[in-house]
Predicted model as a PDB file, atoms N, CA, C, CB and O in Angstrom, pLDDT in the B-factor column:
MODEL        1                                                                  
ATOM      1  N   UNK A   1       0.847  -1.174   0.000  1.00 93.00           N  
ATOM      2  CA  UNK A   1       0.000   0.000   0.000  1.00 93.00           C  
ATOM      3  C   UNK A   1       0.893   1.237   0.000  1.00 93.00           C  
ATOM      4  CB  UNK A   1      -0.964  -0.002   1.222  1.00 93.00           C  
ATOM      5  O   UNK A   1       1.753   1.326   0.877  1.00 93.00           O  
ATOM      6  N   UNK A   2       0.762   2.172  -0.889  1.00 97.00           N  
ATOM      7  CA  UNK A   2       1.330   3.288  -1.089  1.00 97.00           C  
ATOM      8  C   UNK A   2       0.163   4.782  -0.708  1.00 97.00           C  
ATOM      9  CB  UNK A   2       1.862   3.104  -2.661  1.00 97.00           C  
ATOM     10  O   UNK A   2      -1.035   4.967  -0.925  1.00 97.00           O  
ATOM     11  N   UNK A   3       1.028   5.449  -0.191  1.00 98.00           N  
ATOM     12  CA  UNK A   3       0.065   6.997   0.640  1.00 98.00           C  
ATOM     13  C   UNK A   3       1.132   8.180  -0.099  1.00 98.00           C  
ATOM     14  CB  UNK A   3       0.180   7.134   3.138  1.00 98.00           C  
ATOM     15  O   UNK A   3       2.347   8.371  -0.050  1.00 98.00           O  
ATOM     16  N   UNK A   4      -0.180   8.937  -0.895  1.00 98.00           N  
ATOM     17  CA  UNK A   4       0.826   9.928  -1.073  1.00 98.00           C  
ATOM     18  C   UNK A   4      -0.551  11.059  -0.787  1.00 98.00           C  
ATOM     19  CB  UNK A   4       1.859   9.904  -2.789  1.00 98.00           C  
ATOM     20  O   UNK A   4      -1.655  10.805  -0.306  1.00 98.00           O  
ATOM     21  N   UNK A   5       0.081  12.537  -1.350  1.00 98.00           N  
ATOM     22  CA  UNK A   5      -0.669  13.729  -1.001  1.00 98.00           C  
ATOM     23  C   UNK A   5      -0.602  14.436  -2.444  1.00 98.00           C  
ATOM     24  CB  UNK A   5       0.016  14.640   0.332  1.00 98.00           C  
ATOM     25  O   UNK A   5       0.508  14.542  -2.964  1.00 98.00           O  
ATOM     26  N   UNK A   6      -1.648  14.887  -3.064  1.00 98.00           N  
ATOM     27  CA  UNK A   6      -1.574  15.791  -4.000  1.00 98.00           C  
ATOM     28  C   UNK A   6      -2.398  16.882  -3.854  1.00 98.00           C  
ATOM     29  CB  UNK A   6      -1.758  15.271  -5.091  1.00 98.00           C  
ATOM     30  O   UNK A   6      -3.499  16.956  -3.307  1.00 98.00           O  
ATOM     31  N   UNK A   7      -1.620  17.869  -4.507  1.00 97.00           N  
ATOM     32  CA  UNK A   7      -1.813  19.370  -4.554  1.00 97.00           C  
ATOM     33  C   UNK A   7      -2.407  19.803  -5.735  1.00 97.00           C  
ATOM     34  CB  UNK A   7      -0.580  20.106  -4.413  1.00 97.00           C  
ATOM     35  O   UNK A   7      -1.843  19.777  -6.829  1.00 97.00           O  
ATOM     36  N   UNK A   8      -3.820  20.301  -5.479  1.00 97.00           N  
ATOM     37  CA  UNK A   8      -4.954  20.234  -6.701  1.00 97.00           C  
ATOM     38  C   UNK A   8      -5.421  21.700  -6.919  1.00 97.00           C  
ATOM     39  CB  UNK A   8      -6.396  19.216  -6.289  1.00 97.00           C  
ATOM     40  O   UNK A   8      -5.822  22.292  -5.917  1.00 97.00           O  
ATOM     41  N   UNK A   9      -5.420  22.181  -7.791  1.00 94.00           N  
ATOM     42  CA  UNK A   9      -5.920  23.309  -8.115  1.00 94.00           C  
ATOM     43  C   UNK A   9      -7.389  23.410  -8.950  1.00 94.00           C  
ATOM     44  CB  UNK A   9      -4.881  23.862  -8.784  1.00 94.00           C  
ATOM     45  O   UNK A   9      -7.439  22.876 -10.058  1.00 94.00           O  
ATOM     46  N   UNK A  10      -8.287  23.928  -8.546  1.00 89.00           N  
ATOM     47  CA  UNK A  10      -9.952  24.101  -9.243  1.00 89.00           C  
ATOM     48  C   UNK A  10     -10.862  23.841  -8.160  1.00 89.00           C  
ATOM     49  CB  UNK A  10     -10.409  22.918 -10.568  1.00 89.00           C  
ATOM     50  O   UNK A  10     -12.037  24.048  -8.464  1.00 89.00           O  
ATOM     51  N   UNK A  11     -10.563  23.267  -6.444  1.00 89.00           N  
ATOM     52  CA  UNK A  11     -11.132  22.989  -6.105  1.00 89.00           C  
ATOM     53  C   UNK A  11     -12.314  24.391  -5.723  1.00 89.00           C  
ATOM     54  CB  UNK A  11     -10.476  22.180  -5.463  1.00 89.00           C  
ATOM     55  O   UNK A  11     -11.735  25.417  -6.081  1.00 89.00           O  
ATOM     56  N   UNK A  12     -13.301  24.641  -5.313  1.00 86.00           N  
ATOM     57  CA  UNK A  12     -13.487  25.814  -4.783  1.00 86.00           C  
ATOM     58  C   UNK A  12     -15.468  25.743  -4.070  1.00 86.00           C  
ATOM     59  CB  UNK A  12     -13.031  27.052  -6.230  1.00 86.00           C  
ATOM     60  O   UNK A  12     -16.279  26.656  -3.918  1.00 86.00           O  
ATOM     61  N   UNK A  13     -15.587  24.146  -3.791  1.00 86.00           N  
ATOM     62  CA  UNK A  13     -16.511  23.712  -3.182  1.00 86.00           C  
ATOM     63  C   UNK A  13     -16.288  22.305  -2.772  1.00 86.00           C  
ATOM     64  CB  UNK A  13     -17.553  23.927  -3.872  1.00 86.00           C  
ATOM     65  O   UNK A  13     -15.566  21.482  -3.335  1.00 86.00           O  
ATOM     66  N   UNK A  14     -17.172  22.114  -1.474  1.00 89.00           N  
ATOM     67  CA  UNK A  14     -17.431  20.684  -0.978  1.00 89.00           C  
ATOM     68  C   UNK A  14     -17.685  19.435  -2.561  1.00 89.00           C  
ATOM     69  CB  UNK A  14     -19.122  20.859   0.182  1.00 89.00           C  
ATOM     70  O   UNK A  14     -17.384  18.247  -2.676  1.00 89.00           O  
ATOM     71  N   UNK A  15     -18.224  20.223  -3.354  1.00 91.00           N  
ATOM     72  CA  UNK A  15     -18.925  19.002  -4.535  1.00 91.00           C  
ATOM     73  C   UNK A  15     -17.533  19.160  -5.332  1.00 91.00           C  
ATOM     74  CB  UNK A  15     -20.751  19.507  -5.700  1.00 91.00           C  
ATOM     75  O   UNK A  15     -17.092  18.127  -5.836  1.00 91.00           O  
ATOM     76  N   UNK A  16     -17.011  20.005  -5.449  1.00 89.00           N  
ATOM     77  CA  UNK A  16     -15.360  19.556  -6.320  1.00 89.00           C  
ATOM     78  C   UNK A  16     -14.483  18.454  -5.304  1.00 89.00           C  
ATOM     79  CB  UNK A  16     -14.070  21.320  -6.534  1.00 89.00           C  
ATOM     80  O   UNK A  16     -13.614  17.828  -5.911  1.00 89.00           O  
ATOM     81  N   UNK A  17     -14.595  18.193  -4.039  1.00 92.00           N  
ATOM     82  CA  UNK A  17     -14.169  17.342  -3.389  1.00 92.00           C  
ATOM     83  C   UNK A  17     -14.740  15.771  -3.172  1.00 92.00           C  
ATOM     84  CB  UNK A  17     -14.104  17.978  -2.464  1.00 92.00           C  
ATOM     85  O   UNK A  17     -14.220  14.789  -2.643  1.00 92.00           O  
ATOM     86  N   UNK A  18     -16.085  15.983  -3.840  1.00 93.00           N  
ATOM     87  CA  UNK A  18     -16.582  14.835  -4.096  1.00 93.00           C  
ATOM     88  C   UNK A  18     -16.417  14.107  -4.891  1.00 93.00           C  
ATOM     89  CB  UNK A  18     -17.378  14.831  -4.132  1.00 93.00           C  
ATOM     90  O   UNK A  18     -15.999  12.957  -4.756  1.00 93.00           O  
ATOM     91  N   UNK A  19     -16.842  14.877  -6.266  1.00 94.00           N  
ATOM     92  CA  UNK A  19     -16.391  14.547  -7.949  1.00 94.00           C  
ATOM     93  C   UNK A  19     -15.159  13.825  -7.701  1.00 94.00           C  
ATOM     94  CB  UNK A  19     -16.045  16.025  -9.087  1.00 94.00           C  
ATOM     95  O   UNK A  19     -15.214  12.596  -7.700  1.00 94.00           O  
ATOM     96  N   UNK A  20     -13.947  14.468  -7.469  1.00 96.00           N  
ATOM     97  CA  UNK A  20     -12.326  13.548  -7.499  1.00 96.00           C  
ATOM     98  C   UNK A  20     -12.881  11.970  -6.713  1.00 96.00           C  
ATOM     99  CB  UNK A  20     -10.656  14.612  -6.152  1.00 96.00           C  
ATOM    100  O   UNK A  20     -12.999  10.865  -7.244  1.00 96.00           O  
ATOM    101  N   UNK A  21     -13.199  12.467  -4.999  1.00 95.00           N  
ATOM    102  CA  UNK A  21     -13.588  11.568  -4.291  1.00 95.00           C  
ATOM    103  C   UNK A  21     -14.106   9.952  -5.081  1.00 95.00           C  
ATOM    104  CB  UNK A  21     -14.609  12.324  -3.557  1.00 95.00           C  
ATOM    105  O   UNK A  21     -13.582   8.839  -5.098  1.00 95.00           O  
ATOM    106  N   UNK A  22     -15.205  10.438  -5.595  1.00 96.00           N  
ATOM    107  CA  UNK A  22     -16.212   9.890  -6.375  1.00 96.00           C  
ATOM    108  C   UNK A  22     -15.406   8.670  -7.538  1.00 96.00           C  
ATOM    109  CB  UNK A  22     -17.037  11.288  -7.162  1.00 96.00           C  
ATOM    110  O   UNK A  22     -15.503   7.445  -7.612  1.00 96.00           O  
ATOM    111  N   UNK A  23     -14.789   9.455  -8.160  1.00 96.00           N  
ATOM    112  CA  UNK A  23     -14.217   9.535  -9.370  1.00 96.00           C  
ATOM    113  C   UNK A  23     -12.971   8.195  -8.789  1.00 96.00           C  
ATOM    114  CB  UNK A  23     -13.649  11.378  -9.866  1.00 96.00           C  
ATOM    115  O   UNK A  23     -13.326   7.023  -8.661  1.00 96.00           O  
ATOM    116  N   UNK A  24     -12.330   8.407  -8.660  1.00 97.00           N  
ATOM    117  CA  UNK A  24     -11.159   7.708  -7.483  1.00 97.00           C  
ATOM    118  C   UNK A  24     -11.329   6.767  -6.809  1.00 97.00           C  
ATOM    119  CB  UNK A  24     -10.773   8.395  -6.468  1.00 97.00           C  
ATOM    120  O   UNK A  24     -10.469   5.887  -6.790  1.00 97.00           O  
ATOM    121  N   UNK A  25     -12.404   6.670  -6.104  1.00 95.00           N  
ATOM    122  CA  UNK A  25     -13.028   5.415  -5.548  1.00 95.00           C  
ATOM    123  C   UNK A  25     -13.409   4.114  -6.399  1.00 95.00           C  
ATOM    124  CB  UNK A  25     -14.220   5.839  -4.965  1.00 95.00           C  
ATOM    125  O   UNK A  25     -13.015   2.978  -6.138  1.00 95.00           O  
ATOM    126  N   UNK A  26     -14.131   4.426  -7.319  1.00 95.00           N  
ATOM    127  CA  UNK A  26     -14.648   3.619  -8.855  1.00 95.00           C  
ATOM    128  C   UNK A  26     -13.284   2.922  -9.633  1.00 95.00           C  
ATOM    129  CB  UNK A  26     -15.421   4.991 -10.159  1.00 95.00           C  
ATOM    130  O   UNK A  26     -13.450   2.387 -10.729  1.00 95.00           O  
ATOM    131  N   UNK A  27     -12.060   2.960  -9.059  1.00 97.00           N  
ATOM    132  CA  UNK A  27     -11.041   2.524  -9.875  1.00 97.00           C  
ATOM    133  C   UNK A  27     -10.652   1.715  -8.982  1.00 97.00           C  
ATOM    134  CB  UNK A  27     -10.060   3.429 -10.441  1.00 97.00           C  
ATOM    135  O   UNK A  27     -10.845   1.751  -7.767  1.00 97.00           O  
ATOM    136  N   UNK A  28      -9.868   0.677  -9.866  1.00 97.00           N  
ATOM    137  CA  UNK A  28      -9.214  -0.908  -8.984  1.00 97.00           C  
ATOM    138  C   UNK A  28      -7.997  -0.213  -7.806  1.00 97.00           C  
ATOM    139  CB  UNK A  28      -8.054  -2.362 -10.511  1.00 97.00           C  
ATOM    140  O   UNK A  28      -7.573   0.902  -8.113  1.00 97.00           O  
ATOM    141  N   UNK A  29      -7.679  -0.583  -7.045  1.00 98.00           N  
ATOM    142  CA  UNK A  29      -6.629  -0.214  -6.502  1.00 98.00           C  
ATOM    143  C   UNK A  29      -6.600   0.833  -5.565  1.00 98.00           C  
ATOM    144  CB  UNK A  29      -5.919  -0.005  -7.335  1.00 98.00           C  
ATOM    145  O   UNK A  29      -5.870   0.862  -4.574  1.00 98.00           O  
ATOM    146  N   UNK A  30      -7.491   1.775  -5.934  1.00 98.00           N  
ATOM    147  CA  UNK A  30      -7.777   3.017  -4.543  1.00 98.00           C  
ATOM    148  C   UNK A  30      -8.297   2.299  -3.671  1.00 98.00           C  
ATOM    149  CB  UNK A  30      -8.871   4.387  -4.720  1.00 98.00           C  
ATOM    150  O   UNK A  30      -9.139   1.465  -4.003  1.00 98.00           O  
ATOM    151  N   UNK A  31      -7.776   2.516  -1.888  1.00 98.00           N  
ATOM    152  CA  UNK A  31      -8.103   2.224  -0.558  1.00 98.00           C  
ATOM    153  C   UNK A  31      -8.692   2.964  -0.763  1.00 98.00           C  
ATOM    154  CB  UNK A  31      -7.432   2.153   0.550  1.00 98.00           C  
ATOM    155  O   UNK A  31      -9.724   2.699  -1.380  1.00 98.00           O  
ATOM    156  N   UNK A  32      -8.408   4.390  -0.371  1.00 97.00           N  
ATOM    157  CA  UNK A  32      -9.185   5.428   0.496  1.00 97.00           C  
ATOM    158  C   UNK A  32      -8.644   6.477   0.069  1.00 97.00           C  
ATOM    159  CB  UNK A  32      -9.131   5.370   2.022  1.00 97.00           C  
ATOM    160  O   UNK A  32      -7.474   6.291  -0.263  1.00 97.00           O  
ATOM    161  N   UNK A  33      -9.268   8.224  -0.151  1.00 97.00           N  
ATOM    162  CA  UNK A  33      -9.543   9.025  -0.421  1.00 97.00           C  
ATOM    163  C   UNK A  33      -9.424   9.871   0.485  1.00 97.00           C  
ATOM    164  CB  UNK A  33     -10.319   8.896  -0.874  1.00 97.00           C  
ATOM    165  O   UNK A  33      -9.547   9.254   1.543  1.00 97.00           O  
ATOM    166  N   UNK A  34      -9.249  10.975   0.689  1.00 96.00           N  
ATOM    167  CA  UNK A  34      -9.460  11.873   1.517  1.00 96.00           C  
ATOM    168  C   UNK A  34      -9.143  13.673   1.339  1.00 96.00           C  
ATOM    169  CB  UNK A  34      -8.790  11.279   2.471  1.00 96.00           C  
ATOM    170  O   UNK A  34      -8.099  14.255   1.634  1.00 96.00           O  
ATOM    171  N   UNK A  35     -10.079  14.115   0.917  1.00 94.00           N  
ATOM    172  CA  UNK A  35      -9.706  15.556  -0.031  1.00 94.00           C  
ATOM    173  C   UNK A  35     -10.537  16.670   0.746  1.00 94.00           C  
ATOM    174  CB  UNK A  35     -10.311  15.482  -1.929  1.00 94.00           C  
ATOM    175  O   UNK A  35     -11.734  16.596   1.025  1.00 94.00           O  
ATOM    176  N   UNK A  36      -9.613  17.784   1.058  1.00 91.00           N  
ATOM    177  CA  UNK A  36      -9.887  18.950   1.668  1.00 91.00           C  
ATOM    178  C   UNK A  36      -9.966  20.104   0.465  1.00 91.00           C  
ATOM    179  CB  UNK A  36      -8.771  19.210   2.796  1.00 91.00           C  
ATOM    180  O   UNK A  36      -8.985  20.513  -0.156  1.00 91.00           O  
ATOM    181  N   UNK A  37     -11.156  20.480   0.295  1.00 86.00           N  
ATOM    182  CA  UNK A  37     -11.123  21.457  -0.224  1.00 86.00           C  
ATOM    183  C   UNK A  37     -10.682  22.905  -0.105  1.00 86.00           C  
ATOM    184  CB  UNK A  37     -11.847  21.365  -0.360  1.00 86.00           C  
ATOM    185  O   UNK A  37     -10.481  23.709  -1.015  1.00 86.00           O  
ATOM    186  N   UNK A  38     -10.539  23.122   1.646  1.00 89.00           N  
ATOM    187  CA  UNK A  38     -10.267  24.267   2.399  1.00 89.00           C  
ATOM    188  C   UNK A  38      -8.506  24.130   2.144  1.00 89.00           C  
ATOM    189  CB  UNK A  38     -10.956  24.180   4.162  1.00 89.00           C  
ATOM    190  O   UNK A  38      -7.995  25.237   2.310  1.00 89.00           O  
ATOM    191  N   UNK A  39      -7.502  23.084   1.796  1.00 92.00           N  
ATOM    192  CA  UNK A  39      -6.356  23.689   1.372  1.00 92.00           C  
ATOM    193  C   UNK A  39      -5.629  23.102   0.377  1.00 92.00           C  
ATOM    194  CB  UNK A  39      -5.603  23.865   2.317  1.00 92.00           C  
ATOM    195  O   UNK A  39      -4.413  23.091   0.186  1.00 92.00           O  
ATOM    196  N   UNK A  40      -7.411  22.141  -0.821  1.00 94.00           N  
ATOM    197  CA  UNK A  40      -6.958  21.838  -2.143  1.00 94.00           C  
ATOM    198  C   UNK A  40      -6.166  20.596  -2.145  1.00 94.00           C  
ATOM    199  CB  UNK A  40      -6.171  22.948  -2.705  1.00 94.00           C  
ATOM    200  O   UNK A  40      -5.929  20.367  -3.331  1.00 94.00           O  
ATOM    201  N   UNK A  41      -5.564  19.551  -1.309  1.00 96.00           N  
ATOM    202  CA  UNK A  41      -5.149  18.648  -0.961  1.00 96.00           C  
ATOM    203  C   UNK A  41      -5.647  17.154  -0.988  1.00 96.00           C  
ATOM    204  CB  UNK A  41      -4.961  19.037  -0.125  1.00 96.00           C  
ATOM    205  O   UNK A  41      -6.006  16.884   0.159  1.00 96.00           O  
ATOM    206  N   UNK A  42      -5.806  16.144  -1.763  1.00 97.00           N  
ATOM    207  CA  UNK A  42      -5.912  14.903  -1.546  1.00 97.00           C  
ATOM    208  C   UNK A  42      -4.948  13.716  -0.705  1.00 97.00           C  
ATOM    209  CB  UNK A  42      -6.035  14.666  -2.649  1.00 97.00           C  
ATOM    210  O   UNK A  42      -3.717  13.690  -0.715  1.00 97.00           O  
ATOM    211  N   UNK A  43      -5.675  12.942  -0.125  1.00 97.00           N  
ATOM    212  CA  UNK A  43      -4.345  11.885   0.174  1.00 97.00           C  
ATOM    213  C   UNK A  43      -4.975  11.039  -0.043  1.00 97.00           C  
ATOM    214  CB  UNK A  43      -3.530  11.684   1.506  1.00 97.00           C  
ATOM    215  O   UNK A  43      -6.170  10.978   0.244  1.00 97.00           O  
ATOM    216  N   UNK A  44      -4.292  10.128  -0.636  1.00 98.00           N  
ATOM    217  CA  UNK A  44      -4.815   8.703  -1.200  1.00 98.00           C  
ATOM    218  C   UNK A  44      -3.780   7.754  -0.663  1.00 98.00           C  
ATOM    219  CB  UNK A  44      -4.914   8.582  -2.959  1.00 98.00           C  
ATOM    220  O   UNK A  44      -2.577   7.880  -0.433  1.00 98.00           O  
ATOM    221  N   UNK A  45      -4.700   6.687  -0.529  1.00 98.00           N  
ATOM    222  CA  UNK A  45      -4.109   5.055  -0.029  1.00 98.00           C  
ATOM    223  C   UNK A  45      -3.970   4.277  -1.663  1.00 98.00           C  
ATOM    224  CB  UNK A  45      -5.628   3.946   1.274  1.00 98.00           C  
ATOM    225  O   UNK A  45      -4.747   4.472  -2.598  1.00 98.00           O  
ATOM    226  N   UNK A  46      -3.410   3.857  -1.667  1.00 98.00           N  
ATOM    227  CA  UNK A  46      -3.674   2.317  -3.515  1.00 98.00           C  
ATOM    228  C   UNK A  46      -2.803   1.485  -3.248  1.00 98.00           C  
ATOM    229  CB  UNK A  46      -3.159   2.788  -5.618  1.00 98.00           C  
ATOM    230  O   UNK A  46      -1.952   1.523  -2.358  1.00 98.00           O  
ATOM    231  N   UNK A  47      -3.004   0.697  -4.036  1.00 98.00           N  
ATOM    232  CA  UNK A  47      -1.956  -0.281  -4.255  1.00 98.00           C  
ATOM    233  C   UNK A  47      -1.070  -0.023  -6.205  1.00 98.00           C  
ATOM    234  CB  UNK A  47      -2.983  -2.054  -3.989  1.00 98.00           C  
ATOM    235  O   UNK A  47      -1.288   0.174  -7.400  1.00 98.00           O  
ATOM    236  N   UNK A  48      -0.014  -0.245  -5.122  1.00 96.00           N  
ATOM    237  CA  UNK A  48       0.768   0.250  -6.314  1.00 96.00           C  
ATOM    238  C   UNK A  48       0.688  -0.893  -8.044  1.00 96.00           C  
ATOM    239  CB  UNK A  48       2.549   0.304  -5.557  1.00 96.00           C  
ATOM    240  O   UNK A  48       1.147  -0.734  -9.175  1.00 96.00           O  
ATOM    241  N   UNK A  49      -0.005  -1.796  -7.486  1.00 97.00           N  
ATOM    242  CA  UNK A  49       0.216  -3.146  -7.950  1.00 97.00           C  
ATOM    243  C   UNK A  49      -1.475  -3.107  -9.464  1.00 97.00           C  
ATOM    244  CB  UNK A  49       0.054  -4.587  -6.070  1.00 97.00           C  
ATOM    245  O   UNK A  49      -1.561  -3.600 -10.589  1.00 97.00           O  
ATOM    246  N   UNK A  50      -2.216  -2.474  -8.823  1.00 98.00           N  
ATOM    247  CA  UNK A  50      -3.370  -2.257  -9.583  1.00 98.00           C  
ATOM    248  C   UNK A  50      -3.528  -0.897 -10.418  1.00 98.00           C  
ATOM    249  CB  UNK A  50      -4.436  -2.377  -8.668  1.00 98.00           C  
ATOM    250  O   UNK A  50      -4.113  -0.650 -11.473  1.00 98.00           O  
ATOM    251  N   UNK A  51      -2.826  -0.163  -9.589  1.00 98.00           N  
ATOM    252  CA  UNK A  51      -2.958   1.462 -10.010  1.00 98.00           C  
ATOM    253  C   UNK A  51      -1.456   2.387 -10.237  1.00 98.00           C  
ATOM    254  CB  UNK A  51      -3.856   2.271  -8.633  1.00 98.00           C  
ATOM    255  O   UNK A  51      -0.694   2.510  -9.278  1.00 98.00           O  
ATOM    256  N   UNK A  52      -1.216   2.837 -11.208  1.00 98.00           N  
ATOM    257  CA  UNK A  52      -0.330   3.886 -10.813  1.00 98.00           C  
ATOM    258  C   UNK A  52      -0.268   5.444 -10.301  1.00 98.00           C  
ATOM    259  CB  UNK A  52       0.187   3.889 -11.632  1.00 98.00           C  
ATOM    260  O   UNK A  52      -1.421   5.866 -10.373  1.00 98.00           O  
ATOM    261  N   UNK A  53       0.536   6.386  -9.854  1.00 97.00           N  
ATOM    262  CA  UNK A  53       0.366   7.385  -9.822  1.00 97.00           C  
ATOM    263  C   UNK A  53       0.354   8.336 -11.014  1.00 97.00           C  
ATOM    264  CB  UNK A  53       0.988   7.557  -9.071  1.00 97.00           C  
ATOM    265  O   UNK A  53      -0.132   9.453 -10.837  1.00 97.00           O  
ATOM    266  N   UNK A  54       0.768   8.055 -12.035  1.00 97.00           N  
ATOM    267  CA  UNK A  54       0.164   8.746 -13.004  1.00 97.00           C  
ATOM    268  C   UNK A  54      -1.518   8.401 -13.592  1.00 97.00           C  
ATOM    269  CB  UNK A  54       1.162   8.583 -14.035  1.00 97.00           C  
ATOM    270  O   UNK A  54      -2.304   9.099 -14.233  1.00 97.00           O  
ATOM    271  N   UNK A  55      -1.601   7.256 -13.141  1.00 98.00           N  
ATOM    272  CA  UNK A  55      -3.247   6.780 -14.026  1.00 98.00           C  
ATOM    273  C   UNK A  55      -4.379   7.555 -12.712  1.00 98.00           C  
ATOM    274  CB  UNK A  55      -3.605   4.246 -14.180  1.00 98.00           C  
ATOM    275  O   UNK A  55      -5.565   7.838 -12.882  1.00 98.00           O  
ATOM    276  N   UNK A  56      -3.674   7.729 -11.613  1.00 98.00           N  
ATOM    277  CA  UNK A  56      -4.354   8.598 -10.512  1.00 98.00           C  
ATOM    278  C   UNK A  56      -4.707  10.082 -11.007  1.00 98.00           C  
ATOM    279  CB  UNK A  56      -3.346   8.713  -9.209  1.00 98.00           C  
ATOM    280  O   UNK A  56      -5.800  10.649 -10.987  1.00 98.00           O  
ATOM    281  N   UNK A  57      -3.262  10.621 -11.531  1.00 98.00           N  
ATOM    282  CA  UNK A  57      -3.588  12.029 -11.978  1.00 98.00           C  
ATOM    283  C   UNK A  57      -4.060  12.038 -12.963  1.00 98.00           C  
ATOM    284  CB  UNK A  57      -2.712  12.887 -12.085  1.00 98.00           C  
ATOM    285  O   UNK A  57      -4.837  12.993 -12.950  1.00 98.00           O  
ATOM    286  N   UNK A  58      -4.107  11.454 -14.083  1.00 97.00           N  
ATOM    287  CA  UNK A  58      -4.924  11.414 -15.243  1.00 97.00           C  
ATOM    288  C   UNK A  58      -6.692  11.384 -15.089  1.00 97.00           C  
ATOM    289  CB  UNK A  58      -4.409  10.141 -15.958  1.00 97.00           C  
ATOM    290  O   UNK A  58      -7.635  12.003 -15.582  1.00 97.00           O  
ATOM    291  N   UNK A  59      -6.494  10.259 -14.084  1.00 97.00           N  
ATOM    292  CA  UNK A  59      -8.148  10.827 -13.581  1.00 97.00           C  
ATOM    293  C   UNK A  59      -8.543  12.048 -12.996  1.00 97.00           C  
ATOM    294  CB  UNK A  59      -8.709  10.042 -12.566  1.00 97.00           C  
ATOM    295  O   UNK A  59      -9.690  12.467 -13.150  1.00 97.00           O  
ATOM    296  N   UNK A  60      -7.708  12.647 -12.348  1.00 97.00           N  
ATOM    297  CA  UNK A  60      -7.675  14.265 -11.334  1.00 97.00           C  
ATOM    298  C   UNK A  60      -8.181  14.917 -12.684  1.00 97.00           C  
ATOM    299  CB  UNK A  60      -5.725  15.104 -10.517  1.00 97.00           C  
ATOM    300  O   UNK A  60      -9.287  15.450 -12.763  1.00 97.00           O  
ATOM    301  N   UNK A  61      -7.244  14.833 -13.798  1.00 97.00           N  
ATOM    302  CA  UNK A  61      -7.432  16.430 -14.709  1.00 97.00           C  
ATOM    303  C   UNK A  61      -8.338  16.006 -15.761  1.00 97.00           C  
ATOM    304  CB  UNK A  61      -5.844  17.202 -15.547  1.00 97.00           C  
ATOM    305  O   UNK A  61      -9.014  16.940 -16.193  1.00 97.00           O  
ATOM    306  N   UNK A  62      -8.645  14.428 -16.522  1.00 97.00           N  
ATOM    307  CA  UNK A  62      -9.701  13.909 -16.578  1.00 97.00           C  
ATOM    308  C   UNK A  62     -11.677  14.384 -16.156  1.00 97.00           C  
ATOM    309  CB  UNK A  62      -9.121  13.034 -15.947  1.00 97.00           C  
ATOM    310  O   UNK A  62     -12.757  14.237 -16.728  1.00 97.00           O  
ATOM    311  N   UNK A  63     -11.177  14.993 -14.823  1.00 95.00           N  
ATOM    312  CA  UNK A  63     -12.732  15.124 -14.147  1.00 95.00           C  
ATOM    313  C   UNK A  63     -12.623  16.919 -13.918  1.00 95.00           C  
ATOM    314  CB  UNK A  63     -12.985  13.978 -12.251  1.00 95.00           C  
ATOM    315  O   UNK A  63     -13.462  17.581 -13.307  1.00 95.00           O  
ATOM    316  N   UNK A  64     -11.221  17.535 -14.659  1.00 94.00           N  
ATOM    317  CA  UNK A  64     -11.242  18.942 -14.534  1.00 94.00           C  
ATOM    318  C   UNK A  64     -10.608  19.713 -13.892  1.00 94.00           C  
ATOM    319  CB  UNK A  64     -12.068  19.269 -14.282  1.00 94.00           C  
ATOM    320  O   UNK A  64     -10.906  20.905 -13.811  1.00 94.00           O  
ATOM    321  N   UNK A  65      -9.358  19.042 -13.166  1.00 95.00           N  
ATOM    322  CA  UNK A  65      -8.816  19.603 -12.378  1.00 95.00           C  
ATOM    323  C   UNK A  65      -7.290  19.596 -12.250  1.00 95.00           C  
ATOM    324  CB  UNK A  65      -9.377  19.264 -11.498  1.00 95.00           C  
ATOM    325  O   UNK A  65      -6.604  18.955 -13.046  1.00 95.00           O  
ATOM    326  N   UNK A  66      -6.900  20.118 -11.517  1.00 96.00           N  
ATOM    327  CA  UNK A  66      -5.259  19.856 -12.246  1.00 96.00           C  
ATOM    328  C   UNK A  66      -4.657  19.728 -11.145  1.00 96.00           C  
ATOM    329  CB  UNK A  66      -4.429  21.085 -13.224  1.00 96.00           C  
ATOM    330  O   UNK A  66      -5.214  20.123 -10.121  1.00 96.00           O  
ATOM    331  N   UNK A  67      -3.258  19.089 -11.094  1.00 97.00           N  
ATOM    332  CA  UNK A  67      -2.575  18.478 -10.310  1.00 97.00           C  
ATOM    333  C   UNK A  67      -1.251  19.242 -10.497  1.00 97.00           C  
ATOM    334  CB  UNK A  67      -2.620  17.038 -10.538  1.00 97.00           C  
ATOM    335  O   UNK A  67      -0.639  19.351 -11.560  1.00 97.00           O  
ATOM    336  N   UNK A  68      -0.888  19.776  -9.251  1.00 97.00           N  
ATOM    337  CA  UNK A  68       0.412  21.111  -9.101  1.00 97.00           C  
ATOM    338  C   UNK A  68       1.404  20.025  -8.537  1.00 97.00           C  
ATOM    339  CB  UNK A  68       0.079  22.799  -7.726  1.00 97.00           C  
ATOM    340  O   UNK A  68       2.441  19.909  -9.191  1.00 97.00           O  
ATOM    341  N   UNK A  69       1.260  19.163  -7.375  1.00 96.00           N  
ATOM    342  CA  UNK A  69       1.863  18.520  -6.997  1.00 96.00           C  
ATOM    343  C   UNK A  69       2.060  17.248  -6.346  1.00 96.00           C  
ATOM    344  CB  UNK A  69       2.062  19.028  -6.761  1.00 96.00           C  
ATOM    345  O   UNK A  69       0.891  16.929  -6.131  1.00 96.00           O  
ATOM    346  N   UNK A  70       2.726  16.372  -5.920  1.00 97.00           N  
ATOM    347  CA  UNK A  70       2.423  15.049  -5.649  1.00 97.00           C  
ATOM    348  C   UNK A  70       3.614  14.558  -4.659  1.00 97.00           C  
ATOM    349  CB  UNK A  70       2.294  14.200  -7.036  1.00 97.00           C  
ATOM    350  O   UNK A  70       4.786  14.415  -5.008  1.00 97.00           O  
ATOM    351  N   UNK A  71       3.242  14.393  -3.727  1.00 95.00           N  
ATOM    352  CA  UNK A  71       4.500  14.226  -2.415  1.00 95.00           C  
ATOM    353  C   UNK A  71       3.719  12.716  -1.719  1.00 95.00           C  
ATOM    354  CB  UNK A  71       4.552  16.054  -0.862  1.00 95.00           C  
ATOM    355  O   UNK A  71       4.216  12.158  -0.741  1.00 95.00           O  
TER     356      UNK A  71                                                      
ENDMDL                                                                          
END                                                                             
């Protein structure tokens, strides 16, 4: 299981934190989700084995949103 944090830009409501949420959940390999809209931030659980971190951000800007950073 791999945990990282990304830095998202477009968020600017509770329902832009859902959409990703939403969006992210529906794919093989995401544990768990967890996105603050108040400082634009996701952290995600996956397995590295089903999912990569690029097929993660591709879904981010995919659903409209863009991805500044990834720690």
């Amino acid at each position: 299981m791999k945990n990282i944090v990304i830095e998202l830009d477009g968020l600017v409501c509770p329902m832009c934190s859902s959409n990703i949420e939403n969006g992210l959940k529906k794919q093989k390999g995401i544990q768990s989700v967890n996105i603050s809209y108040n400082n634009s931030k996701a952290k995600i659980s996956f397995n590295e084995e089903e999912i990569t971190i690029d097929e993660i951000k591709d879904i981010i800007e995919d659903l409209g949103y863009d991805v500044l950073n990834i720690k």
